[in-house]
Residue frames as qw, qx, qy, qz and C-alpha x, y, z in Angstrom:
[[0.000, 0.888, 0.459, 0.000, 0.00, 0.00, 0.00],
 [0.245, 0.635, -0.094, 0.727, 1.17, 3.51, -1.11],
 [0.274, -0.642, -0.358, 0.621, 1.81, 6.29, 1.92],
 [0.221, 0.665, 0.363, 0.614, 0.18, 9.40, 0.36],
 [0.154, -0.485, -0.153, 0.847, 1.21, 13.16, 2.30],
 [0.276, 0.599, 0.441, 0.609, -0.73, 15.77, 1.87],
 [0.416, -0.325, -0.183, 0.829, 0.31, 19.14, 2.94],
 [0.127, 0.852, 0.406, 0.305, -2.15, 22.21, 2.87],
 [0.127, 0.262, -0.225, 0.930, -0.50, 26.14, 3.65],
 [0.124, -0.638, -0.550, 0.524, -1.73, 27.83, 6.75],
 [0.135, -0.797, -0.103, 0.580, -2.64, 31.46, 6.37],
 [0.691, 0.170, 0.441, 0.547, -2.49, 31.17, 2.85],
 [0.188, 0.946, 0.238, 0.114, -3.79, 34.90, 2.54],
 [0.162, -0.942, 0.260, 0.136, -0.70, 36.26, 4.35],
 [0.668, -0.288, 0.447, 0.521, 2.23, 33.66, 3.13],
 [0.073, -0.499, 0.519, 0.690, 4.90, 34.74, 0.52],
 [0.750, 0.440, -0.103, -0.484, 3.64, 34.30, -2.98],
 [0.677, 0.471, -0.563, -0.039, 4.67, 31.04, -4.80],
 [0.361, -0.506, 0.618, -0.481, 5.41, 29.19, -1.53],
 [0.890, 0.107, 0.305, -0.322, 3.72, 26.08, -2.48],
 [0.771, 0.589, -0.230, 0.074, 5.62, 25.22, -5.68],
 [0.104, 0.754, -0.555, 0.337, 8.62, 26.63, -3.68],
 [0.575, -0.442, 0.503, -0.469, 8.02, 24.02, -0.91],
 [0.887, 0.242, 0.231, -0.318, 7.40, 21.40, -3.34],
 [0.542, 0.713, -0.419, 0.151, 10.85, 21.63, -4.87],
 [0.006, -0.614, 0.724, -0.313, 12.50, 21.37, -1.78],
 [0.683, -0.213, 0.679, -0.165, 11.13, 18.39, -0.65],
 [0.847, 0.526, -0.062, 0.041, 11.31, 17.02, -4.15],
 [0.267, 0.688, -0.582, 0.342, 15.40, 17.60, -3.64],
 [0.194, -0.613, 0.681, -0.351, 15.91, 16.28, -0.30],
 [0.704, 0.084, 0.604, -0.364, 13.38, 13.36, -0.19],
 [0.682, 0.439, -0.243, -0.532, 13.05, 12.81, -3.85],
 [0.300, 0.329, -0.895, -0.005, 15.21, 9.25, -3.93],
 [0.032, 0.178, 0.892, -0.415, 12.72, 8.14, -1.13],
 [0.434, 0.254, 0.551, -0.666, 9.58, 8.95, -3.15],
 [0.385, 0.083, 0.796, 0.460, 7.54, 7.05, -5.68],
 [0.265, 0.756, 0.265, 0.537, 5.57, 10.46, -7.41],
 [0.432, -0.287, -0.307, 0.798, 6.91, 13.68, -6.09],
 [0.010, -0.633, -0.473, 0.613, 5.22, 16.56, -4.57],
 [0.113, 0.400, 0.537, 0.734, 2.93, 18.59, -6.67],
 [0.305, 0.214, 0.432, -0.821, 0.50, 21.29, -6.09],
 [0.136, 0.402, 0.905, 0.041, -3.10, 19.99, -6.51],
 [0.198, -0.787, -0.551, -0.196, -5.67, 22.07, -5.26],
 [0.470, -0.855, -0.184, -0.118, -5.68, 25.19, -4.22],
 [0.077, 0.745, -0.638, 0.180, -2.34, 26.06, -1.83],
 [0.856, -0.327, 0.321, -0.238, -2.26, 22.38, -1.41],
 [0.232, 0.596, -0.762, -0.100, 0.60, 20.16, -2.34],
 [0.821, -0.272, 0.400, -0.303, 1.00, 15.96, -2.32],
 [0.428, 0.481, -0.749, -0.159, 3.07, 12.87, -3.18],
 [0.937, -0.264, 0.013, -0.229, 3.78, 9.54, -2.49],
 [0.328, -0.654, 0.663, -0.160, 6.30, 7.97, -0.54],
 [0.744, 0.345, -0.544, -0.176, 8.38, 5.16, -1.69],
 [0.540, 0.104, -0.661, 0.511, 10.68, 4.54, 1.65],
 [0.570, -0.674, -0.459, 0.097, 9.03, 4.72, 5.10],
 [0.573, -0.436, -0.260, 0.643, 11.87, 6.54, 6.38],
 [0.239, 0.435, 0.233, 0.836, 11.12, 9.52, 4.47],
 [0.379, -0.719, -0.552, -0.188, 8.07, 10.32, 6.36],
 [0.337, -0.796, -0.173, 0.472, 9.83, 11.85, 9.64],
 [0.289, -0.122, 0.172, 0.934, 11.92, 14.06, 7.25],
 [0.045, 0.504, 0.542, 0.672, 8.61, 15.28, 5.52],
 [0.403, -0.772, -0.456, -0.187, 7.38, 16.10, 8.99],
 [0.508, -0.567, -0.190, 0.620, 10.03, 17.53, 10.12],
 [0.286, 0.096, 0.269, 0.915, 10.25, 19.84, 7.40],
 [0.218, -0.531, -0.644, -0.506, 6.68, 20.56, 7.15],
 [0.528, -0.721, -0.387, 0.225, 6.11, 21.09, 10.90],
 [0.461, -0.131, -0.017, 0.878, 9.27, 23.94, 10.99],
 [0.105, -0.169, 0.015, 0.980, 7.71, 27.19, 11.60],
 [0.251, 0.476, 0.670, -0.511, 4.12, 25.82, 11.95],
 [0.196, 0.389, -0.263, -0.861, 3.19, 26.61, 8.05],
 [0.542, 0.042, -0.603, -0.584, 1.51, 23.98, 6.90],
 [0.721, -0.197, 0.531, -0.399, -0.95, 20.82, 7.98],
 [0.123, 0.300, -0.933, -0.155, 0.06, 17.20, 7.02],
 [0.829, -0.013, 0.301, -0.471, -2.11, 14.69, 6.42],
 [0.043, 0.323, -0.936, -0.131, -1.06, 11.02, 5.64],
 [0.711, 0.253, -0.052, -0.654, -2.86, 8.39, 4.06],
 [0.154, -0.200, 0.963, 0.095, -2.59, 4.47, 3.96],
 [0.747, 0.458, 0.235, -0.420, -4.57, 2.70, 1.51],
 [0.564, 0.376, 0.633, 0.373, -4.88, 0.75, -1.91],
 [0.003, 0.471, -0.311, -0.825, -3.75, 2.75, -4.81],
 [0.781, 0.471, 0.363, -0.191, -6.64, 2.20, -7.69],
 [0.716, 0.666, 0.093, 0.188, -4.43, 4.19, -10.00],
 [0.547, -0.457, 0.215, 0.667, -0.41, 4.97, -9.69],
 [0.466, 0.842, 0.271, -0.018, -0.13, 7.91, -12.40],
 [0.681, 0.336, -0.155, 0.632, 2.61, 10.08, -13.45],
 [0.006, -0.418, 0.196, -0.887, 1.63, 12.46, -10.85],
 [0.003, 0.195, 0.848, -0.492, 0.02, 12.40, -7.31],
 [0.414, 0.298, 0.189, -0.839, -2.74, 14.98, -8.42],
 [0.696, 0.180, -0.402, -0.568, -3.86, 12.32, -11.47],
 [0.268, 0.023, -0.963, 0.023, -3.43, 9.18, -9.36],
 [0.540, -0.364, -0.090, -0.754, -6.36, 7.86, -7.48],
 [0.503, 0.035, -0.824, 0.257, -7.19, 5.27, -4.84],
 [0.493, -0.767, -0.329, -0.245, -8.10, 4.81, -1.31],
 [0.573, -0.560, -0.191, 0.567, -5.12, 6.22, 0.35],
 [0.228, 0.365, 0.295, 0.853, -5.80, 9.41, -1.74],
 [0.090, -0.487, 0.237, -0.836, -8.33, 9.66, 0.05],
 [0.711, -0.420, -0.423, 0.374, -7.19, 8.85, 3.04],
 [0.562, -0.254, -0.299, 0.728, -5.28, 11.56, 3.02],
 [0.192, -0.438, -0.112, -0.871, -7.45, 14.34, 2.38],
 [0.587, -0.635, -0.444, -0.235, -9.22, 13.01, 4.68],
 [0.758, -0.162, -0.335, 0.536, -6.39, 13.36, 7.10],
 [0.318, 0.340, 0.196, 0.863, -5.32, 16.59, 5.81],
 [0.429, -0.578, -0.297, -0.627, -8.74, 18.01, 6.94],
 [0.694, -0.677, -0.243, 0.017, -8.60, 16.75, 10.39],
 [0.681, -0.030, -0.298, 0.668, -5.40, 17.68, 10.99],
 [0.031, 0.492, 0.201, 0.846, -6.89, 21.18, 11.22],
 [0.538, -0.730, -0.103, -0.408, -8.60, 20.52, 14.05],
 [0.890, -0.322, -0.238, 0.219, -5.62, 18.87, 16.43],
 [0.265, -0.916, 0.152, 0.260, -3.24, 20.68, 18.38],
 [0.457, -0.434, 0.498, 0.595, 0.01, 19.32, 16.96],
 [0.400, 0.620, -0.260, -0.623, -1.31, 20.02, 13.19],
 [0.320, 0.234, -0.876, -0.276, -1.18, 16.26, 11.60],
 [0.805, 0.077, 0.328, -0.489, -3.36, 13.74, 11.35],
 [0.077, 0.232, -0.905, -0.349, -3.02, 9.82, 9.79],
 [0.747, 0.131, 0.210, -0.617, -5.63, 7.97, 8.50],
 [0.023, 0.359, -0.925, -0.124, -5.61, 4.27, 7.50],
 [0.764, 0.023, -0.409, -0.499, -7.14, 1.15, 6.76],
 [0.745, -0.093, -0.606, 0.262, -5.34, -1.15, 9.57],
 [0.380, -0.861, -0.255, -0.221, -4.66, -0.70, 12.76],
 [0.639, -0.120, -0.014, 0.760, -1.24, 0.61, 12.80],
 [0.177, 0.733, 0.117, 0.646, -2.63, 4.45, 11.94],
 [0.443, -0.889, 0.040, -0.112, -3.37, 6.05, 15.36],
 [0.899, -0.259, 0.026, 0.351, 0.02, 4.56, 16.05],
 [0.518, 0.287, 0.088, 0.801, 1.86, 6.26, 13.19],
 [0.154, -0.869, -0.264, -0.389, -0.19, 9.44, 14.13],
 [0.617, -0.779, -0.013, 0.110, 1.02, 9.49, 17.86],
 [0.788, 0.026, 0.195, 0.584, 4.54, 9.00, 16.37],
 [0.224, 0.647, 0.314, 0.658, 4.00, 11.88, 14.02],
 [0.352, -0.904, -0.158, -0.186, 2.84, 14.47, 16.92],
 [0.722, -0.439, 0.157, 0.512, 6.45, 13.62, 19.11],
 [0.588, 0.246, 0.300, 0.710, 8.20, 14.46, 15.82],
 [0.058, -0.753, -0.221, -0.617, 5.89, 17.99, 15.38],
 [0.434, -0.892, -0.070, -0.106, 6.66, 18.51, 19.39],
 [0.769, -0.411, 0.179, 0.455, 10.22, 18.62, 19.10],
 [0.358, 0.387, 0.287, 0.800, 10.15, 20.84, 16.44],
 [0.052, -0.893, -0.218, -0.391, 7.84, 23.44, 18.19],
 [0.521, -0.835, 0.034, 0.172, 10.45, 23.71, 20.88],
 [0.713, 0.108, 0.231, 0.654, 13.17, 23.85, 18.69],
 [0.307, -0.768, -0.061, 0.560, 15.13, 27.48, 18.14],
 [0.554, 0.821, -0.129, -0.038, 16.67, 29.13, 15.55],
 [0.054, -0.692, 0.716, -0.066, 20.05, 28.21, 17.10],
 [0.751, -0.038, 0.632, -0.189, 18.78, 24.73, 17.42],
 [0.819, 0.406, 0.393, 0.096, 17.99, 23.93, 14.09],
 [0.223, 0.834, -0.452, -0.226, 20.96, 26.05, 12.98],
 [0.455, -0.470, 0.729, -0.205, 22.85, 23.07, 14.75],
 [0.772, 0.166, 0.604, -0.111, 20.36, 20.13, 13.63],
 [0.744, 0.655, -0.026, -0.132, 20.57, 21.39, 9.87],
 [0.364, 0.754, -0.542, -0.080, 23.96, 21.13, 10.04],
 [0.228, -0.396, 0.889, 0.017, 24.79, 17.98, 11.80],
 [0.742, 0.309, 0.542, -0.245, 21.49, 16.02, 10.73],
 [0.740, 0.628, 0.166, -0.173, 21.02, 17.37, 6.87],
 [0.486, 0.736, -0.456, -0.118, 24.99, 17.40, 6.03],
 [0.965, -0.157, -0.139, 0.158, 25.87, 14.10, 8.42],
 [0.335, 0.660, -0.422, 0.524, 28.79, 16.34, 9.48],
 [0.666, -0.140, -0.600, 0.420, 30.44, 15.81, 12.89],
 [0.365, -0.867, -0.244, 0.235, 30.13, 17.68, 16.19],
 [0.569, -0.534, 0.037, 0.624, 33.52, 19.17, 15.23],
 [0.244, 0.488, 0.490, 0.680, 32.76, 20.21, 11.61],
 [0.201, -0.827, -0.486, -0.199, 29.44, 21.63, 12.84],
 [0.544, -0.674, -0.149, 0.477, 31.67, 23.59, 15.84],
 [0.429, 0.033, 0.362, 0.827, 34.22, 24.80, 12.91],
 [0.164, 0.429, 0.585, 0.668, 31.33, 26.14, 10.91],
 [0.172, -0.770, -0.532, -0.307, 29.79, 28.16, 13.77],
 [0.255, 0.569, -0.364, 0.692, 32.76, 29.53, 15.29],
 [0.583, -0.661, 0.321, -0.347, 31.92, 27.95, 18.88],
 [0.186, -0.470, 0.856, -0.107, 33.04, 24.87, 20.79],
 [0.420, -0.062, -0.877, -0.227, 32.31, 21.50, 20.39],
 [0.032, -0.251, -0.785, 0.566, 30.45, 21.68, 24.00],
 [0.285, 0.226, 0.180, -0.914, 28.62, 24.42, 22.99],
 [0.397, 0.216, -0.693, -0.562, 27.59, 22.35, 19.81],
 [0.259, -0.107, -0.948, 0.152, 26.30, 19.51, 22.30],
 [0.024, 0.310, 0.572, -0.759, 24.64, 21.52, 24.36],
 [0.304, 0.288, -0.195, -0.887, 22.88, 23.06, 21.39],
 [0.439, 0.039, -0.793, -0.420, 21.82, 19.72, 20.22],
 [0.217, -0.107, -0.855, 0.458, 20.74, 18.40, 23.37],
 [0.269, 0.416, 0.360, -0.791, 18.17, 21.72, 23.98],
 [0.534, 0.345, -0.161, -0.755, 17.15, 20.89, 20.56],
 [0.803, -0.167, 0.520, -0.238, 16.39, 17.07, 21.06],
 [0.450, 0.437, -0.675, -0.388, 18.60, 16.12, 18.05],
 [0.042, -0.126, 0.972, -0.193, 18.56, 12.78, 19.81],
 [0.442, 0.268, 0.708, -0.481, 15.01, 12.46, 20.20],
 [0.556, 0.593, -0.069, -0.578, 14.26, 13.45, 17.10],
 [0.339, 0.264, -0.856, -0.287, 16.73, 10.75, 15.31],
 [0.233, -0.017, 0.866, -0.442, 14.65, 8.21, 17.84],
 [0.383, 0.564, 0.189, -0.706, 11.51, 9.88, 16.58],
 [0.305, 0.603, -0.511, -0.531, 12.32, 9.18, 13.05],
 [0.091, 0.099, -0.991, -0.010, 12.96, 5.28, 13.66],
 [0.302, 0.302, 0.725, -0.540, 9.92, 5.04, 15.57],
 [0.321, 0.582, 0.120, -0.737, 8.06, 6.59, 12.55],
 [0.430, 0.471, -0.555, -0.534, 9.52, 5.12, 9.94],
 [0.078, 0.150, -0.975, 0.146, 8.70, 1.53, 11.67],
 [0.449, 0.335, 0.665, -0.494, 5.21, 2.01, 12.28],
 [0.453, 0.551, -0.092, -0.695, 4.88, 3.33, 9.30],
 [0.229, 0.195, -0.897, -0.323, 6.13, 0.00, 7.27],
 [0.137, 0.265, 0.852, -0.431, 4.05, -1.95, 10.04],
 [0.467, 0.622, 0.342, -0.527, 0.59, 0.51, 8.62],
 [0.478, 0.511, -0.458, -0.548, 2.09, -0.19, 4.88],
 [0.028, -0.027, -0.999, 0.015, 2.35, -4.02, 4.95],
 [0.335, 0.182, 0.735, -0.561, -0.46, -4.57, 7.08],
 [0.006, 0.354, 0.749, 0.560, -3.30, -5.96, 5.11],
 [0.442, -0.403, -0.345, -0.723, -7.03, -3.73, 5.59],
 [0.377, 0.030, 0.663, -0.646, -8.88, -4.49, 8.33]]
């Protein structure tokens, strides 16, 4: 069974113009090797793909969740139709995840999963951790995380490149649960196989 994200813009009246598309590139770039149609706008300021490698997921939600701009919905389901694009494929984890998408609007941590087995609420609860380690996360934090997480550099690189110490560089990582978050990530990308396997209920 596909895993179908869909990602709607908050406040689409006040965000920067072109933001969607713009948003849609970059996870196309970072994720793109780990999805099997990549991220398109659909509808509206809405955007969606499908995910080839479980372990993408916590990167989509950590990106997505940064700076509270957008709601996530996720979808497990039979795919009727795999197209060349998410916006012309169809199925029932299409919509699954609009359906998601839509509730996620009403929960505090902004995401929502929706499935056919009973491995969603799981991935869901997963999914929230991930979005509550990003709202407490800083600008000095995720200076930190982007640089040791998204270039796999070393506490001592990272230290070089910000002109502090290597303590300081822990410490930074530590207030910004880099650790939990790699935890987070496993956890996510395991349930998530666990809610793609799984046959229907």
């Amino acid at each position: 069974m596909p895993i179908v994200v869909t990602i709607d813009q908050r406040r689409s009246r006040q965000a920067e113009p072109g933001r969607v598309p713009a948003f849609a590139a970059e996870l196309n770039v970072e994720v793109g090797d780990e999805l099997r149609l990549p991220f398109g706008q659909t509808v509206g300021d809405e955007l969606q793909g499908v995910v080839h490698e479980a372990a993408a997921l916590g990167e989509i939600v950590m990106r997505a969740a940064r700076g509270r701009e957008w709601w996530i919905g996720v979808g497990f389901g039979p795919a009727e139709q795999l197209a060349a694009t998410a916006r012309e494929s169809t199925g029932e984890a299409f919509y699954r995840a609009r359906q998601a998408v839509e509730r996620a609007k009403t929960t505090a941590w902004g995401v929502a999963v929706e499935g056919m087995n009973r491995w969603a609420p799981s991935v869901e609860q997963a999914v929230a951790l991930l979005v509550a380690v990003a709202d407490t996360r800083t600008a000095q934090g995720w200076e930190a995380v982007d640089l040791k997480l998204r270039k796999g550099t070393s506490d001592e690189d990272v230290a070089r490149e910000l002109g502090v110490t290597r303590q300081a560089v822990q410490q930074r990582l530590q207030a910004a649960h880099y650790y939990h978050e790699l935890g987070g990530r496993q956890l996510v990308a395991d349930l998530a196989a666990l809610a793609e396997s799984d046959p229907p209920a």
